[in-house]
N, C-alpha and C positions, 0 to 999 in steps of 0.2 A: 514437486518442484517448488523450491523458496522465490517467493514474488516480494518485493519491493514495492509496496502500495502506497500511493501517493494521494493526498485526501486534500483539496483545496477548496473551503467553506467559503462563500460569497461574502464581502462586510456585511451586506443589506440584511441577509437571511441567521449569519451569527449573529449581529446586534441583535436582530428581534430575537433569539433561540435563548441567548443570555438573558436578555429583559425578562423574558415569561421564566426560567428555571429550568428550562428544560436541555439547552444546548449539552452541559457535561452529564444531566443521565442518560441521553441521548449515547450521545460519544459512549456512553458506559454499558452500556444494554447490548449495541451492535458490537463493539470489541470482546463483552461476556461472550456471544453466539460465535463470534468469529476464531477466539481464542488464539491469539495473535503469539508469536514468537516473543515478539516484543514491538512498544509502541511509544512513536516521542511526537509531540509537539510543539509548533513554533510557529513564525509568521515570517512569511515569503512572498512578497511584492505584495504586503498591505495585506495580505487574507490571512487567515489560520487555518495553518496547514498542519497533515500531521502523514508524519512516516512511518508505516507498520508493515510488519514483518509476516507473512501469513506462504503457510506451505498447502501448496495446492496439489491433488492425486491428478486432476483433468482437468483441460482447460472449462469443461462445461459448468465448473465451479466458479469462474468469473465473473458471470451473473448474482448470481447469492451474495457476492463480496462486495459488487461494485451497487447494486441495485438500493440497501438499507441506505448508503450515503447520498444518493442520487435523489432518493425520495424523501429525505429526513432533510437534506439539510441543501438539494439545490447542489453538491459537490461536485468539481471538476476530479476527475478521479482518473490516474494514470499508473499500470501496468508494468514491472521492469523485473524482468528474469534475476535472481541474484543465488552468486555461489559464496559458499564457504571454504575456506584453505582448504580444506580434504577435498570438492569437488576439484577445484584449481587443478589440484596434485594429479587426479582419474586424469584429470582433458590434458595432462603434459604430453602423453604419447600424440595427440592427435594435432597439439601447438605444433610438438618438433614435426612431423610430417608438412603441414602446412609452413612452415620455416623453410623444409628444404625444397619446394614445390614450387613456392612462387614470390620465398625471400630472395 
């Protein structure tokens, strides 16, 4: 399952991560192990935040994902199911059913 992971690093804990050097190998080591689909950052309500792409076999894999950021960096870290046009395409029988059921 493709998960949408949301990584939102504290100012307090990225200032200090930047200051010592460590903040981007940081960033860089856990996205190595996680091996992410793809990965962007940016800043969202003042923190640095960053959106990656990571395909998960079971949920029991959301610990391993969320844990490195949790302990590295203090990150607020949030979860969101995500498809691509081909899944979209599978769920149209199950849209139009639920269309005709209780559109």
């Amino acid at each position: 399952m493709r998960i949408l992971l949301k990584v939102s690093i504290p100012v307090d804990v990225g200032n200090a991560r930047m200051k010592d050097g460590s903040l981007p190998k940081t960033i860089k080591t856990i996205l190595d192990e996680q091996k992410p689909e793809a990965a962007y950052f940016y800043e969202e309500a003042g923190k640095r935040t960053g959106l990656i792409v990571v395909d998960i076999q079971a949920p029991s894999q959301i610990p391993a994902i969320a844990e490195p950021w949790f302990l590295a960096f203090n990150a607020g870290v949030e979860f969101h199911p995500a498809m691509k046009v081909e899944d979209l395409e599978k769920a149209g029988p199950a849209i139009e059913q639920a269309v005709k059921k209780y559109g």
